[in-house]
ChimeraX commands (.cxc) that place a marker at each C-alpha (Angstrom):
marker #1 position 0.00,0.00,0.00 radius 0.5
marker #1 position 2.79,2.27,1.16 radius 0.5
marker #1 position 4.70,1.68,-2.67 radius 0.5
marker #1 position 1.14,2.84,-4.15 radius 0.5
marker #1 position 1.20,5.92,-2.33 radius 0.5
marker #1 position 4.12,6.28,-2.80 radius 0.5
marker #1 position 3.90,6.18,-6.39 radius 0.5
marker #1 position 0.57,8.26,-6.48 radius 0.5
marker #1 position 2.61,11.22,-4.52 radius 0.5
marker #1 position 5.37,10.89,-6.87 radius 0.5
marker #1 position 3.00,10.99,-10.27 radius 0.5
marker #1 position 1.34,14.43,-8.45 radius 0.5
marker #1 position 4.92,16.01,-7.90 radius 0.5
marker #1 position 5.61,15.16,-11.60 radius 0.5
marker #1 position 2.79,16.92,-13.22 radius 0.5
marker #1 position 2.74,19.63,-10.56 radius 0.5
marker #1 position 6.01,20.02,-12.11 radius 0.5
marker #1 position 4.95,20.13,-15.43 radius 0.5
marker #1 position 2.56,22.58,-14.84 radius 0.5
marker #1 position 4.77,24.96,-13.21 radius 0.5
marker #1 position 7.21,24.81,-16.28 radius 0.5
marker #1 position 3.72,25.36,-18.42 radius 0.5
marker #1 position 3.53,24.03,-21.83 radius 0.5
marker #1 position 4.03,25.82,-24.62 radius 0.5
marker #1 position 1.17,28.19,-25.53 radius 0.5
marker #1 position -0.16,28.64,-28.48 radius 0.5
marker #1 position 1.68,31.37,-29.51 radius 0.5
marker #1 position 4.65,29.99,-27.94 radius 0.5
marker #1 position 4.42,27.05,-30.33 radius 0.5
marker #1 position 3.87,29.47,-33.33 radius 0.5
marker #1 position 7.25,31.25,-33.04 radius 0.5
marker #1 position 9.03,28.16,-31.80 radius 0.5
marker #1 position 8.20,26.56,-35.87 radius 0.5
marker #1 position 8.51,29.74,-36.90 radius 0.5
marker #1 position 5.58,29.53,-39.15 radius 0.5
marker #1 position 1.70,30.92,-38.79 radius 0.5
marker #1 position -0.78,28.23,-40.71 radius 0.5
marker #1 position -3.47,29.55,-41.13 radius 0.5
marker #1 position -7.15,27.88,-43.40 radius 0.5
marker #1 position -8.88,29.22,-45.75 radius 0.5
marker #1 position -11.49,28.77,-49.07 radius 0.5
marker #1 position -9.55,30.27,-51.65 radius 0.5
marker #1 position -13.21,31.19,-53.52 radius 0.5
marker #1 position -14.45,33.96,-52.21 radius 0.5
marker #1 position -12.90,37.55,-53.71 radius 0.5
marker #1 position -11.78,39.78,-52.80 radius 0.5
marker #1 position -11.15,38.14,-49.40 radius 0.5
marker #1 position -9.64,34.80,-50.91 radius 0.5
marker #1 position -8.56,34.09,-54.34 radius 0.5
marker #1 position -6.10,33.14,-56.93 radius 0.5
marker #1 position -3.95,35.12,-58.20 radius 0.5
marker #1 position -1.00,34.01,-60.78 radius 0.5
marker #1 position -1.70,30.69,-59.16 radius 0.5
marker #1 position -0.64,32.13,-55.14 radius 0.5
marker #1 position -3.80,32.76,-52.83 radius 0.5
marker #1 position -4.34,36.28,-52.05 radius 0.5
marker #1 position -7.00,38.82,-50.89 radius 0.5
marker #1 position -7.80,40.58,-47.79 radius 0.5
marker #1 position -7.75,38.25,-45.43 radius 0.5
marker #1 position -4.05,36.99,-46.62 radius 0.5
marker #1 position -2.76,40.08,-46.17 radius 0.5
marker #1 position -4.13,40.63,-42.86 radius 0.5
marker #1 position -2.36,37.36,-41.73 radius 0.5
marker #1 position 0.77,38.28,-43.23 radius 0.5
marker #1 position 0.86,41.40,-41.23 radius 0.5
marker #1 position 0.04,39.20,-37.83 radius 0.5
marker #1 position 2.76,36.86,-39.37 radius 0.5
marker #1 position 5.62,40.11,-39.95 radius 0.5
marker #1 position 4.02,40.98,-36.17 radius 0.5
marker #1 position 5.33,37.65,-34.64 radius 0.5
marker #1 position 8.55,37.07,-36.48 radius 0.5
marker #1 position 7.53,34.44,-38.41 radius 0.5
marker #1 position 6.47,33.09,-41.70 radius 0.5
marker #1 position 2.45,32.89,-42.60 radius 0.5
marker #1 position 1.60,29.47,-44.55 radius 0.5
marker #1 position -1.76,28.80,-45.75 radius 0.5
marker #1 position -3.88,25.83,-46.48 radius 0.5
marker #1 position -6.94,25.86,-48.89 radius 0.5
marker #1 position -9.31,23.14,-47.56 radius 0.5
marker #1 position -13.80,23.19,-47.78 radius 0.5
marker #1 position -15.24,26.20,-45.92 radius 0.5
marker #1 position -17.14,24.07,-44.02 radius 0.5
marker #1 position -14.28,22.22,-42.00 radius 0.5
marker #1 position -12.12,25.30,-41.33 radius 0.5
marker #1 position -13.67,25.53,-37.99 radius 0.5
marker #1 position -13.39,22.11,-36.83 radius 0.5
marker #1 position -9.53,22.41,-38.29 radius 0.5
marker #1 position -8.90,25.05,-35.92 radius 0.5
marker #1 position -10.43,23.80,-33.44 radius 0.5
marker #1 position -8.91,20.19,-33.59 radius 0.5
marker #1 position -5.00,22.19,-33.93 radius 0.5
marker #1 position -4.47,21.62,-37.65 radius 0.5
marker #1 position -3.97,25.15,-38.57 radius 0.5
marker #1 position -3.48,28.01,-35.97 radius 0.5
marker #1 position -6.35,30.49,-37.60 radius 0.5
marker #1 position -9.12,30.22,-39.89 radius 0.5
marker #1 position -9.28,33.67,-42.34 radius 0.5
marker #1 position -12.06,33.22,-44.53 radius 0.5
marker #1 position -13.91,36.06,-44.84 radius 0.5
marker #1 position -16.11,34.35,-41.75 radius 0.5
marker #1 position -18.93,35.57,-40.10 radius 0.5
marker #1 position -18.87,36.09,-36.32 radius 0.5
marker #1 position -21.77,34.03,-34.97 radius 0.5
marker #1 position -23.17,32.62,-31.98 radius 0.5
marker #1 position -23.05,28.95,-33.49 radius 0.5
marker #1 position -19.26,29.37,-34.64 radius 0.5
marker #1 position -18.41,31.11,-31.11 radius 0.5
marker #1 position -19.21,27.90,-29.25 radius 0.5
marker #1 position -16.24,26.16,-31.36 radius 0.5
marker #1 position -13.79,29.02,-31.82 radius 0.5
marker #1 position -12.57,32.44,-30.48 radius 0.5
marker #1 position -12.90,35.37,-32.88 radius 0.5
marker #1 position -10.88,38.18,-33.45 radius 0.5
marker #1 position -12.71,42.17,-33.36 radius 0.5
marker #1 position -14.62,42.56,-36.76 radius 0.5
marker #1 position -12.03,43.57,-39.44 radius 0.5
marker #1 position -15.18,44.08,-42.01 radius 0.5
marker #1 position -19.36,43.76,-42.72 radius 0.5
marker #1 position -21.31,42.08,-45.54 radius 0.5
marker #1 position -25.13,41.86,-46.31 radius 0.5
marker #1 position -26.71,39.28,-48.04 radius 0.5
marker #1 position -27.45,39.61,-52.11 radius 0.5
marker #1 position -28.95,37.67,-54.67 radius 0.5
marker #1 position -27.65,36.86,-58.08 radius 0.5
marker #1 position -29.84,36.60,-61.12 radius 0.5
marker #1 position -29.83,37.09,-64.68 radius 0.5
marker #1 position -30.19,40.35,-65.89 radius 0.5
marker #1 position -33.37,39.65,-67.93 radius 0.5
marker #1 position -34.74,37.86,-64.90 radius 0.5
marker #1 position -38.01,40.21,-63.32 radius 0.5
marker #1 position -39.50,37.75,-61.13 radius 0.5
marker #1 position -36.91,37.00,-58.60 radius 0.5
marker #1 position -36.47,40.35,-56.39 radius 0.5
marker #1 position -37.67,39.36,-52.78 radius 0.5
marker #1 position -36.78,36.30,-50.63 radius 0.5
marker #1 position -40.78,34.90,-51.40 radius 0.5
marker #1 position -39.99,35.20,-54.88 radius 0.5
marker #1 position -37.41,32.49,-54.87 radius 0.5
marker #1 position -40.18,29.56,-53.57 radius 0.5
marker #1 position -40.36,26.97,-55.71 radius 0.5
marker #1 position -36.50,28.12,-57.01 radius 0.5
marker #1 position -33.01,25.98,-57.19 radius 0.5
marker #1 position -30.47,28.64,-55.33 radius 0.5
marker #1 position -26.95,27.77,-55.22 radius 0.5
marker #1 position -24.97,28.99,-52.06 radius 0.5
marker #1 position -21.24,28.18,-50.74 radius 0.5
marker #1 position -21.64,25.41,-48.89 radius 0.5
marker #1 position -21.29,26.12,-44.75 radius 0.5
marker #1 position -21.55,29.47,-45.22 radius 0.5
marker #1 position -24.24,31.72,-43.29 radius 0.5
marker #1 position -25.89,31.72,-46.93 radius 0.5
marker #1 position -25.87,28.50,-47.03 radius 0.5
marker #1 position -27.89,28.39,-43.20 radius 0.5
marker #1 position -30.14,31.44,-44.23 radius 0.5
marker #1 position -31.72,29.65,-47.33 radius 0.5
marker #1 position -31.72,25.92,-45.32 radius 0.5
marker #1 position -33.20,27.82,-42.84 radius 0.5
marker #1 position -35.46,29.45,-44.82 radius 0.5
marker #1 position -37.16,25.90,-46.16 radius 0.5
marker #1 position -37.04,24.18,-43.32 radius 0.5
marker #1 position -39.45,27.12,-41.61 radius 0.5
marker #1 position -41.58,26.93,-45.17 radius 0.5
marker #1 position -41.09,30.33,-46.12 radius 0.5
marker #1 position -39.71,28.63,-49.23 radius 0.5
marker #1 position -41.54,25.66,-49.17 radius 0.5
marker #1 position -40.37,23.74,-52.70 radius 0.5
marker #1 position -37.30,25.28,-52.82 radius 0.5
marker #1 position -34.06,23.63,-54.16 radius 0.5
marker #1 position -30.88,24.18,-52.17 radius 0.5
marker #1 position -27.84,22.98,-54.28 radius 0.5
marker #1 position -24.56,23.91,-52.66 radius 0.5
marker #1 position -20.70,24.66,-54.47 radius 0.5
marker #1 position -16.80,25.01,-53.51 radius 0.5
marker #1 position -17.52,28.77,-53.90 radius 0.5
marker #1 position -19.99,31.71,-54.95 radius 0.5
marker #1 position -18.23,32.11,-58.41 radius 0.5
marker #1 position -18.59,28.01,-59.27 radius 0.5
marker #1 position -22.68,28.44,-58.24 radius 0.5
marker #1 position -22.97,31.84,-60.28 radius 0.5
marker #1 position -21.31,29.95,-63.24 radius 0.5
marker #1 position -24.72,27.51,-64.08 radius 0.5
marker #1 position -27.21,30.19,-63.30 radius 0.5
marker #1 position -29.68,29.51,-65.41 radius 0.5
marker #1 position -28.58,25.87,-66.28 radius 0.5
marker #1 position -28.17,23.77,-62.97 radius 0.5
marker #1 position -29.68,27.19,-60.55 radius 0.5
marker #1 position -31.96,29.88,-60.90 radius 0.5
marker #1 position -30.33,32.27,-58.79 radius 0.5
marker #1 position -27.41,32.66,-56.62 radius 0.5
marker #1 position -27.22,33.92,-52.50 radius 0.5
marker #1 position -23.94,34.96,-51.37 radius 0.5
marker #1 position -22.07,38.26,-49.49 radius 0.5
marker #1 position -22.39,41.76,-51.41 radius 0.5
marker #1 position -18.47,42.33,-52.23 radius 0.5
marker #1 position -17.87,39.05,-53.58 radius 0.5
marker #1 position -21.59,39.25,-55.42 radius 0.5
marker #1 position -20.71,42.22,-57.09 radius 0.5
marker #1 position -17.43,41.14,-58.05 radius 0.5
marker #1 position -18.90,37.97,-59.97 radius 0.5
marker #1 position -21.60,39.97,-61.95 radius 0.5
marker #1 position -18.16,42.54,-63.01 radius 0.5
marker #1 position -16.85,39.04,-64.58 radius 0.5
marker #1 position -19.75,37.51,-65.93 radius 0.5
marker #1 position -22.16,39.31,-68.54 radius 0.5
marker #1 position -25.67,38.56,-68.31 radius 0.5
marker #1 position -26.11,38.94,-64.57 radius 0.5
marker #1 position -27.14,40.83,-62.21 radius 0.5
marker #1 position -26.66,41.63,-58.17 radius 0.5
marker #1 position -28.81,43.09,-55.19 radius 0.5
marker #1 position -29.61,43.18,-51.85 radius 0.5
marker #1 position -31.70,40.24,-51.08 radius 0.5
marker #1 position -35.00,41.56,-49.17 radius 0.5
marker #1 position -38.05,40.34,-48.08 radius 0.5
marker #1 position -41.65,41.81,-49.76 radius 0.5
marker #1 position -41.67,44.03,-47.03 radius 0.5
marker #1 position -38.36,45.26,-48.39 radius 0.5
marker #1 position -36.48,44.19,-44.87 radius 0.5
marker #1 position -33.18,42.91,-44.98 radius 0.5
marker #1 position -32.99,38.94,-45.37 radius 0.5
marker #1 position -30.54,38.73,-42.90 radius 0.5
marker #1 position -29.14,41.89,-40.59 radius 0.5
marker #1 position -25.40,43.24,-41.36 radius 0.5
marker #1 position -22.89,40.75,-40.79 radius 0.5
marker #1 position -19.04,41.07,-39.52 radius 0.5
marker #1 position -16.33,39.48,-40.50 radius 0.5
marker #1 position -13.56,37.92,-37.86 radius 0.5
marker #1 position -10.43,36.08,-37.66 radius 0.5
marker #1 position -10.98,32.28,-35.64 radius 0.5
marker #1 position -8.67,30.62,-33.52 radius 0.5
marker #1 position -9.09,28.24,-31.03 radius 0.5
marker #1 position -10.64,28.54,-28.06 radius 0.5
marker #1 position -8.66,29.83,-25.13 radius 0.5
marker #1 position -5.97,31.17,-26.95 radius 0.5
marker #1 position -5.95,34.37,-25.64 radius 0.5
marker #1 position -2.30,35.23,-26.63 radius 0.5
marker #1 position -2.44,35.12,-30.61 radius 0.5
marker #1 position -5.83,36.47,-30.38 radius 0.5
marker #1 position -4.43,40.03,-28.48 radius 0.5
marker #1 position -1.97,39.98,-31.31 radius 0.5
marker #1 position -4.29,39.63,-34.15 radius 0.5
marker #1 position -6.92,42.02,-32.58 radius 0.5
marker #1 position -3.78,44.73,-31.96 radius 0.5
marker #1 position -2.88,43.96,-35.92 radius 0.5
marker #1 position -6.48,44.53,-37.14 radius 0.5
marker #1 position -6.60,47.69,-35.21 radius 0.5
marker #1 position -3.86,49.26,-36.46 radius 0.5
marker #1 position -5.24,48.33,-40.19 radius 0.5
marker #1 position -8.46,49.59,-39.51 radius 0.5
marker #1 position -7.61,52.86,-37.75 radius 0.5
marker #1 position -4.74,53.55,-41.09 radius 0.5
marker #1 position -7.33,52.67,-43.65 radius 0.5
marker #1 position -5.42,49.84,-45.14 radius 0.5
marker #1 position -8.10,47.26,-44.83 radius 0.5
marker #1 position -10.31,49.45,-47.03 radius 0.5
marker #1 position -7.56,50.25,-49.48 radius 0.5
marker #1 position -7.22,46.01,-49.50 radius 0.5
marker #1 position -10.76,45.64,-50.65 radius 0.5
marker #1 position -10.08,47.79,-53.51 radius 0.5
marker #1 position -6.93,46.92,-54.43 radius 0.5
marker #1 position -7.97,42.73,-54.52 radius 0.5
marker #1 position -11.65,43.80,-55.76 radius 0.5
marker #1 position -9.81,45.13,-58.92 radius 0.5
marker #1 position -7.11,41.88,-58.73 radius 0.5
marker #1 position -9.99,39.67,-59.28 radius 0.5
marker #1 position -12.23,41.33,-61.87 radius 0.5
marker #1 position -8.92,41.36,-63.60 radius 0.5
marker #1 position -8.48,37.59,-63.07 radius 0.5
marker #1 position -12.27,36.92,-63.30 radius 0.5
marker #1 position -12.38,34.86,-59.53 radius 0.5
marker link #1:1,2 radius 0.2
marker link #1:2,3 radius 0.2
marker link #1:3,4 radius 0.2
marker link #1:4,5 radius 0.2
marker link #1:5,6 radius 0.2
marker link #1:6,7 radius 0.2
marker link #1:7,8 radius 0.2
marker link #1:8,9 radius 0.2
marker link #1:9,10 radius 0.2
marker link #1:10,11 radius 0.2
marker link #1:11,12 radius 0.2
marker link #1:12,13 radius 0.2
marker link #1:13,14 radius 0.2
marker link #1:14,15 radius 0.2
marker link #1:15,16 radius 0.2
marker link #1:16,17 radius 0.2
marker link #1:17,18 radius 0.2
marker link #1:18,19 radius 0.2
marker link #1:19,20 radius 0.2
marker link #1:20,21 radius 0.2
marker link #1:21,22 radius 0.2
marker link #1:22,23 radius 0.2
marker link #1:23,24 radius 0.2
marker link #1:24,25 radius 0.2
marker link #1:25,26 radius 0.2
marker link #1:26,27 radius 0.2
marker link #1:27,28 radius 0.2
marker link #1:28,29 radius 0.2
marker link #1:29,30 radius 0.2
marker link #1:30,31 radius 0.2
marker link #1:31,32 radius 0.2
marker link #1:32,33 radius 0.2
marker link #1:33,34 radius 0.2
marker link #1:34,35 radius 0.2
marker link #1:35,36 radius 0.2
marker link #1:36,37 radius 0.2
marker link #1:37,38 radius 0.2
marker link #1:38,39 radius 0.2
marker link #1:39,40 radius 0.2
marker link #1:40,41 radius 0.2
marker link #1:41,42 radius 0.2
marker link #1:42,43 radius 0.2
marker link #1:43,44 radius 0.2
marker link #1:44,45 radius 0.2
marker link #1:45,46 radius 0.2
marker link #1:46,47 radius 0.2
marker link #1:47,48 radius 0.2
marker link #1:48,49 radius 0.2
marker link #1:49,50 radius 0.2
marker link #1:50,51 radius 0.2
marker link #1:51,52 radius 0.2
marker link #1:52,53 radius 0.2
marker link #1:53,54 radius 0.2
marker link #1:54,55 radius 0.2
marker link #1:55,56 radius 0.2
marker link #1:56,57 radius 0.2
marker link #1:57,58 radius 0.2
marker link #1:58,59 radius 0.2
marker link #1:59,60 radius 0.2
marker link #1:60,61 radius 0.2
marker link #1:61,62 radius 0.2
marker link #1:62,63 radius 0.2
marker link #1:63,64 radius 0.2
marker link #1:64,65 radius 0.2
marker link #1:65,66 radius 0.2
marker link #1:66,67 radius 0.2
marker link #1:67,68 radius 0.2
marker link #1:68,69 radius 0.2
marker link #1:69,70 radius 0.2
marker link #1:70,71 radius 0.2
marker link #1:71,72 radius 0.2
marker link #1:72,73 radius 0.2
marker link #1:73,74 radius 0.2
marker link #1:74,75 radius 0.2
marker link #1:75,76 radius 0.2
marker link #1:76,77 radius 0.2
marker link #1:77,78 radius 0.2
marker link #1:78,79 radius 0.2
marker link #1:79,80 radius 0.2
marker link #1:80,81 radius 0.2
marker link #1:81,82 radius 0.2
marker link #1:82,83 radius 0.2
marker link #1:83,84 radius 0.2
marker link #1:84,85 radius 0.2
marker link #1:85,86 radius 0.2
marker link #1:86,87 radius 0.2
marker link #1:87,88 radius 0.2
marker link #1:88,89 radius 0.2
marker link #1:89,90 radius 0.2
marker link #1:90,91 radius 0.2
marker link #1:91,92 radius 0.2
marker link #1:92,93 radius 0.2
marker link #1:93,94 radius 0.2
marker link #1:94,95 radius 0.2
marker link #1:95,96 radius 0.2
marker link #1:96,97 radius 0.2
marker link #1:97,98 radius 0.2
marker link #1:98,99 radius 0.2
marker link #1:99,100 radius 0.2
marker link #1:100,101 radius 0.2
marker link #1:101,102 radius 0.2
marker link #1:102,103 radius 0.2
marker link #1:103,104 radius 0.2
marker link #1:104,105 radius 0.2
marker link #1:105,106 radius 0.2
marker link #1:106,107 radius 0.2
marker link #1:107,108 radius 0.2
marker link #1:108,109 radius 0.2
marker link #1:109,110 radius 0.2
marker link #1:110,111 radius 0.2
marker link #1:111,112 radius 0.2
marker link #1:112,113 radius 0.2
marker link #1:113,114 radius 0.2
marker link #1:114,115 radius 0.2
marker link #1:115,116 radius 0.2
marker link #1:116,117 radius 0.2
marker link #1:117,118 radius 0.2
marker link #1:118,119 radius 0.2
marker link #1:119,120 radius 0.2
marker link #1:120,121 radius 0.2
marker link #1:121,122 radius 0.2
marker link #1:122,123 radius 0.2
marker link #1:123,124 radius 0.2
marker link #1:124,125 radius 0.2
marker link #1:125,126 radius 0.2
marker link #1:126,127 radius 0.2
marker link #1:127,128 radius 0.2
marker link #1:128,129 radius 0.2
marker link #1:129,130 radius 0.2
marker link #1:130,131 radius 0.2
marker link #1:131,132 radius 0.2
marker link #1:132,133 radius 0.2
marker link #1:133,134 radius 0.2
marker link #1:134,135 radius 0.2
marker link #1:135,136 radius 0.2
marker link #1:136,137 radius 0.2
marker link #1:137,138 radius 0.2
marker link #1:138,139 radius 0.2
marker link #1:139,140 radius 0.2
marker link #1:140,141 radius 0.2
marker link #1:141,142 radius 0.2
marker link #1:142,143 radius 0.2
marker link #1:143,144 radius 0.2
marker link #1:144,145 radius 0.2
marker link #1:145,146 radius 0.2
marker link #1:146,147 radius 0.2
marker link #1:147,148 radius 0.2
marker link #1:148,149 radius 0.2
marker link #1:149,150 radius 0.2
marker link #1:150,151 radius 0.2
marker link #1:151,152 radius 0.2
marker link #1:152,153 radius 0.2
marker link #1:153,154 radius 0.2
marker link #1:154,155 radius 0.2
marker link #1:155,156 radius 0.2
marker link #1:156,157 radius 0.2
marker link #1:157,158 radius 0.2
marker link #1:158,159 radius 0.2
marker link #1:159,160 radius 0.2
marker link #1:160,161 radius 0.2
marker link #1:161,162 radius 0.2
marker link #1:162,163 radius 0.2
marker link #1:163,164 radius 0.2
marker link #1:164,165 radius 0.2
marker link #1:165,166 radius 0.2
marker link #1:166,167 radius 0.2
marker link #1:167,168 radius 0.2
marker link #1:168,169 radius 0.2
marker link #1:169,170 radius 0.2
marker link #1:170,171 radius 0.2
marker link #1:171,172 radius 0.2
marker link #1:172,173 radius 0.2
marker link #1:173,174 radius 0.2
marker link #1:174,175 radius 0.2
marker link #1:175,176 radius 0.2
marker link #1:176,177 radius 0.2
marker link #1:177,178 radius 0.2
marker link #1:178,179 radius 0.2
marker link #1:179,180 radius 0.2
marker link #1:180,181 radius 0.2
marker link #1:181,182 radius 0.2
marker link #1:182,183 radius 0.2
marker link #1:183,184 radius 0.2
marker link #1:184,185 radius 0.2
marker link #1:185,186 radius 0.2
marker link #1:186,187 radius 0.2
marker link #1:187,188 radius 0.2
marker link #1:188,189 radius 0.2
marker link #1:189,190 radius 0.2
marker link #1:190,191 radius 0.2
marker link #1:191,192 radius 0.2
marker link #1:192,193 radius 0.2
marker link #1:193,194 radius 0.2
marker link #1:194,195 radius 0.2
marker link #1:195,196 radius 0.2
marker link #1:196,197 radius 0.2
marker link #1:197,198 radius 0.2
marker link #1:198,199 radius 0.2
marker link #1:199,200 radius 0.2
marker link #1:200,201 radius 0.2
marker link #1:201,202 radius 0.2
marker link #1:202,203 radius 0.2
marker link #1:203,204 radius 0.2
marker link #1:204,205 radius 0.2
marker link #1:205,206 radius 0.2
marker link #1:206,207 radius 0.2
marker link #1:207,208 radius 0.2
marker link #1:208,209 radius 0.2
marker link #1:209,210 radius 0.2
marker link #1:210,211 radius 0.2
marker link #1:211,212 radius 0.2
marker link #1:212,213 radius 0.2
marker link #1:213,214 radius 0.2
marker link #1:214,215 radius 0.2
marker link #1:215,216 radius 0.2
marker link #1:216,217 radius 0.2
marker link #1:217,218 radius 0.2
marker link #1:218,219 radius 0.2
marker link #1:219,220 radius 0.2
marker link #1:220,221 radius 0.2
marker link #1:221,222 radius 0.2
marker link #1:222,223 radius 0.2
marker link #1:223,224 radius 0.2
marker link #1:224,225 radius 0.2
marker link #1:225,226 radius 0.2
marker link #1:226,227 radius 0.2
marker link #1:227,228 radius 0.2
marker link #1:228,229 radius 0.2
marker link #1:229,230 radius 0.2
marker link #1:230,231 radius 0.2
marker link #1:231,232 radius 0.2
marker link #1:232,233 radius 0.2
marker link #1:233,234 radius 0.2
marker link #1:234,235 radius 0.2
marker link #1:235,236 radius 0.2
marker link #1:236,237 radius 0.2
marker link #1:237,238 radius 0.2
marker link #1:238,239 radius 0.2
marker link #1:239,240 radius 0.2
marker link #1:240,241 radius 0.2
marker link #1:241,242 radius 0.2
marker link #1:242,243 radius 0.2
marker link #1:243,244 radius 0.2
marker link #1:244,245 radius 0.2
marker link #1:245,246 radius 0.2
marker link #1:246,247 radius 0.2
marker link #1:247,248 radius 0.2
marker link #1:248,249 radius 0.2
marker link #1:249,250 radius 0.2
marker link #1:250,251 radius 0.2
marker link #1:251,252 radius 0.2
marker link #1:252,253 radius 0.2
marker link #1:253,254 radius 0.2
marker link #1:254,255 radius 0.2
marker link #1:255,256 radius 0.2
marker link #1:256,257 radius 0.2
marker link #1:257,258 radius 0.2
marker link #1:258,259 radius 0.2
marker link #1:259,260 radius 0.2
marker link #1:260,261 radius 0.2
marker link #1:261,262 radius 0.2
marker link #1:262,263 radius 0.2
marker link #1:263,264 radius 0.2
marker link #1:264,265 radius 0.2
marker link #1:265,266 radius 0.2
marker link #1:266,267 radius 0.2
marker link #1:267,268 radius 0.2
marker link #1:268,269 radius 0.2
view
């Protein structure tokens, strides 16, 4: 009994000692490998794109600048917008940059950054198109949407409450994949207003605007934009909050948008 205790007292000292060294945090770990990974969906301009076949946008730069902020190199990983989330949270990449919406849902995975931007919800259609300008006009519809994106949830939300009862929900990689069979495989497209209006600049014979309801409300209220990592990691998050308000209060963030806006109406992303 005595050699048990003994043995129990002497696996407490050990990880008492542990703790008191502490393990690396996260951002510990980040400068230690010298590299930031970070996971995006390299679909979605001007926030995410390519570019002379390198991701870039927005939210790359941003992450370079927490990257130059640390000392270390930024590295990203194009993977499915819907498991960017679970990647940070499971410690595959450090961030998730995405041009993602802070939510409630997302929140009880991750840790967001302050909001470095805000979107609305618009609707894609082609230009001849005069029957699709409300939310109730799209019953009976097949709407493409990103996949795990919060249009993606508005429209599944939308049928499953019957406000578009008979609706088709087919989901793509990105916006600009969807937009590309309106009017073959989908009627009509749902995605954010930047990266709307960027895809009707490329493509002739559409058209963009704010999706409303018949009583000319908003579809869904202003969104923000944040930076995820994972929860409890306090550290890189004070970083990347202190980056993002340095870009905000200069104006660079707003001189990105136009700058990668004109990138990929050049590149047609």
């Amino acid at each position: 009994m005595k050699k048990v205790l003994s043995l129990v007292l002497a696996v407490l000292m050990l990880a008492t000692l542990l703790v008191g060294c502490g393990a690396k945090s996260g951002l510990d770990a980040i400068k230690s490998s010298g590299k930031l990974t970070v996971y995006t969906e390299a679909g979605f301009a001007p926030y995410e794109f390519y570019y002379n076949n390198e991701i870039v946008g927005v939210d790359m730069e941003i992450m370079k600048a927490v990257a130059a902020k640390l000392g270390v190199e930024m590295t990203v990983t194009d993977v499915a917008f819907d498991t960017i989330v679970s990647g940070v949270q499971a410690g595959k990449a450090n961030c998730g940059a995405a041009g993602m919406t802070i939510n409630d849902e997302r929140k009880e995975s991750v840790d967001f950054s302050i909001p470095y931007s805000s979107t609305e919800q618009y609707l894609i259609v082609p230009a001849a198109d005069e029957t699709m300008k409300t939310v109730e006009d799209l019953k009976g519809k097949n709407i493409g949407v990103q996949e795990g994106t919060t249009s993606d949830f508005l429209i599944s939300d939308l049928i499953a409450d019957k406000t578009l009862d008979g609706t088709g929900l087919t989901v793509y990689k990105s916006p600009a994949a969807a937009a590309a069979v309106i009017g073959t495989k989908v009627d009509a497209v749902v995605t954010d207003k930047l990266t709307a209006e960027i895809i009707v600049s490329n493509n002739t014979g559409l058209k963009t605007f704010a999706l409303v309801k018949a009583d000319g409300t908003v579809a869904q209220e202003v969104e923000e934009y944040g930076i995820c990592v994972a929860k409890g990691n306090e550290d890189l998050l004070a970083v990347i909050n202190e980056v993002i308000e340095g870009l905000l209060k200069d104006g660079t963030i707003e001189k990105w948008v136009t700058e990668f806006s004109a990138k990929a109406t050049e590149v047609g992303a």
